[in-house]
C-alpha positions as CSV (number, residue, x, y, z in Angstrom):
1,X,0.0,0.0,0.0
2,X,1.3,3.9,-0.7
3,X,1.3,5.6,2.0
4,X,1.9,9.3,2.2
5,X,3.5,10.6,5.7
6,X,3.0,14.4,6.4
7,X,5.2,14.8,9.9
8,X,8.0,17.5,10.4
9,X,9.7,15.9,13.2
10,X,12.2,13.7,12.1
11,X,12.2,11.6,15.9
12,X,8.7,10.8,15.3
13,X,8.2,10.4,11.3
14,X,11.1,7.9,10.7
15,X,10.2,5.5,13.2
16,X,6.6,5.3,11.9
17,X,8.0,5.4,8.1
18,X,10.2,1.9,9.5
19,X,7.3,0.4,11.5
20,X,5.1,1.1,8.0
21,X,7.7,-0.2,5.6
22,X,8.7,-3.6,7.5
23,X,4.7,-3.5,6.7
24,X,5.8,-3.6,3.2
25,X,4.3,-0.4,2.6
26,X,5.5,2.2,0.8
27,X,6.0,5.5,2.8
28,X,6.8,9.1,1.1
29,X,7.8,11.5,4.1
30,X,7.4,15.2,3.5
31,X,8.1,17.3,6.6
32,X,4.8,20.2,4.7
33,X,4.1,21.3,2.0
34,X,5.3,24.7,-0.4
35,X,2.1,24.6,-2.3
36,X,-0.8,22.9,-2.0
37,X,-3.6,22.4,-5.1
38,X,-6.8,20.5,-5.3
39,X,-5.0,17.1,-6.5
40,X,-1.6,17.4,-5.6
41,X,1.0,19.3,-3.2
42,X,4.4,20.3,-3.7
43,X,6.0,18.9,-0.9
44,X,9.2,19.7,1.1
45,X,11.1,16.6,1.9
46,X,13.4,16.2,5.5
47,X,16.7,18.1,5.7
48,X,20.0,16.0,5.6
49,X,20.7,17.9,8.5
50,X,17.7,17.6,10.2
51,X,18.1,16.6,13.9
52,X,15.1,14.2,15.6
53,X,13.4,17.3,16.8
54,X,14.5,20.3,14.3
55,X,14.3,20.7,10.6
56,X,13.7,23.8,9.0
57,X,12.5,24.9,5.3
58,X,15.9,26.7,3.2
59,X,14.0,27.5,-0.6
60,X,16.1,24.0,-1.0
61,X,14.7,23.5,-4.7
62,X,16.1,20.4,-4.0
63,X,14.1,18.9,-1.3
64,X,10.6,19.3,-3.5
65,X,8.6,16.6,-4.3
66,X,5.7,16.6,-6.8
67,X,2.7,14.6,-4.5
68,X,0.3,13.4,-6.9
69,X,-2.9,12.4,-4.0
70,X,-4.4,9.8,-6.3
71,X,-1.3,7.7,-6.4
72,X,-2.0,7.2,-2.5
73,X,-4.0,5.3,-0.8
74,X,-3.6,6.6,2.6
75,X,-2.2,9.8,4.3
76,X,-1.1,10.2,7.9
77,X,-1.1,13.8,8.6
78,X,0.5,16.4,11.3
79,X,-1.1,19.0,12.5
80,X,1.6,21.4,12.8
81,X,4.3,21.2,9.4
82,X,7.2,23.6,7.7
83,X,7.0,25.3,5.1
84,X,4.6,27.4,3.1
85,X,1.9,25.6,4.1
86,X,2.3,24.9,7.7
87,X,-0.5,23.2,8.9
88,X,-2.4,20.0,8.4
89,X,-5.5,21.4,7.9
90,X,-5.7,22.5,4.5
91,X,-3.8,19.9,3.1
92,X,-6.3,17.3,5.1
93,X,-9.1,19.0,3.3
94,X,-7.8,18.9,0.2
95,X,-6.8,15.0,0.7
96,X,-10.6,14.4,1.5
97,X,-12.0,16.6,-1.2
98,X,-9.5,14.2,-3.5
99,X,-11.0,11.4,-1.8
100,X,-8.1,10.1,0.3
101,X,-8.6,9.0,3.5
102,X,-6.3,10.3,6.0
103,X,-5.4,10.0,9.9
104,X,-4.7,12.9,12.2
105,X,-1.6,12.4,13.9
106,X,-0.8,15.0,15.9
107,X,1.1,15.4,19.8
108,X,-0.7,14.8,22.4
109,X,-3.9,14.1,19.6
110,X,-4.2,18.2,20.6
111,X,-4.7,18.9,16.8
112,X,-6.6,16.4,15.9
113,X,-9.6,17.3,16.6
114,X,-9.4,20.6,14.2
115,X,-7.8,17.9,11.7
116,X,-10.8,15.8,11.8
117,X,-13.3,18.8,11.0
118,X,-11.2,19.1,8.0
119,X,-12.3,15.7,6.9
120,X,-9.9,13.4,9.2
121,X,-10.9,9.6,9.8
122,X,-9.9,9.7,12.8
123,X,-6.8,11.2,14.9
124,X,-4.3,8.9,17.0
125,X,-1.5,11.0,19.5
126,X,1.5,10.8,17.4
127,X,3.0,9.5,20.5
128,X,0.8,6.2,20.2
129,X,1.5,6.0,16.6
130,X,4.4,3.5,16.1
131,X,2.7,1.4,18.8
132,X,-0.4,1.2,17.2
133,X,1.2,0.0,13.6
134,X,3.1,-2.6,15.7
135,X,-0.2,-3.6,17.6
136,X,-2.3,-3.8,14.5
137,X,-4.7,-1.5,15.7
138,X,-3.5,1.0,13.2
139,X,-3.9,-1.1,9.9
140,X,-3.8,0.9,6.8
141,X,-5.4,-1.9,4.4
142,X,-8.5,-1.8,7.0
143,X,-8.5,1.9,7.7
144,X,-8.9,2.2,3.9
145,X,-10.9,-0.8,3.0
146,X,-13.4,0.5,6.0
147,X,-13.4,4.2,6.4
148,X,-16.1,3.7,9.5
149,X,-15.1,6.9,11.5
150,X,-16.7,5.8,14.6
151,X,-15.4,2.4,14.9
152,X,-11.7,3.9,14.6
153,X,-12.1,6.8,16.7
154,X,-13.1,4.5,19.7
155,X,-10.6,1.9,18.4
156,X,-7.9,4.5,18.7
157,X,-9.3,6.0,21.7
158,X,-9.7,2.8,23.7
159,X,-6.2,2.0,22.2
160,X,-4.4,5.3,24.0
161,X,-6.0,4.5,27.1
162,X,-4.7,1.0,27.6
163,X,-1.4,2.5,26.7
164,X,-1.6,5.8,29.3
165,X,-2.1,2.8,31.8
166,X,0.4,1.0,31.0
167,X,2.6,4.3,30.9
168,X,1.2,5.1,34.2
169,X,2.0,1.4,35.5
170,X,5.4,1.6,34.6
171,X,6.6,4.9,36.3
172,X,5.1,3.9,39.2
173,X,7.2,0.9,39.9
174,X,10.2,2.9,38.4
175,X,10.2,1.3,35.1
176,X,10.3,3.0,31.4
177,X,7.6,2.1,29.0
178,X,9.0,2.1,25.7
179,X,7.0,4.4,23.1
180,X,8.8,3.0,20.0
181,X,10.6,6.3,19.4
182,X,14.3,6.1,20.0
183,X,15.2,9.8,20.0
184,X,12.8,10.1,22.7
185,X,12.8,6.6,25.2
């Protein structure tokens, strides 16, 4: 499955993009967008010298990528990007007006309740996301083949709960729980 991967923080979007691909998906990061059109973006690809939490746009004619929505079958969208177009929202808007589907995906799931007014399946704390591909509860062949917005919003939402539990569980007796993010556990 094609998978397109709008997230501008390095420490978070590679992880996913390797959980995905072992998958055997295939994932094209961008980190946002420079211009954005009713079928298609122009998207801004990751720094080489991007650190897990920094990247930055440079007018790096280089880094653009022509993203054509209809050779996608699913999106996983950020709330907050670089670039031009710097947040998830239009570009989630024009994904559904394209017709495809797409997953908010933003920290602390904060944004995704804006990104799912724009036309967002459903959102899932980026935080939960690497977790929830290795836990098949983020699927992309049944998000896709389904589209049922309620079923995955309490799918995802009972999902983040059991994990905040088991977060919870492990600080208290002193132990780590492992998020799936390297650059952050």
């Amino acid at each position: 499955m094609k998978i397109l991967l709008i997230e501008d923080t390095a420490g978070f979007a590679d992880p996913m993009r390797q959980q995905l691909e072992a998958r055997g998906h295939q994932v094209t990061w961008i980190i946002g967008a420079k211009t954005l059109g009713a079928d298609r973006l122009t998207g801004i690809l990751a720094g080489k010298d991007a650190t897990p939490l920094e990247d930055k746009w440079d007018d790096d004619s280089s880094r653009l990528i022509e993203v054509v929505f209809s050779d996608f079958e699913l999106a996983l969208v950020d709330g907050g990007l670089i670039g031009p177009v710097d947040s998830g929202e239009p570009i989630v808007k024009a994904l559904t007006k394209a017709g495809l589907p797409a997953i908010a995906i933003t920290g602390g799931g904060t944004g995704n309740p804006v990104l799912i007014a724009a036309g967002a399946l459903a959102g899932l704390p980026k935080e939960f996301v690497v977790l929830a591909i290795k836990g098949d509860v983020l699927v992309p062949a049944d998000i896709v083949k389904d589209q049922d917005k309620e079923r995955l919003s309490s799918q995802f939402k009972c999902f983040v709960q059991e994990m905040k539990v088991k977060a919870g569980e492990a600080r208290k007796s002193g132990g780590k729980f492992e998020f799936g993010y390297p650059a952050f556990d």
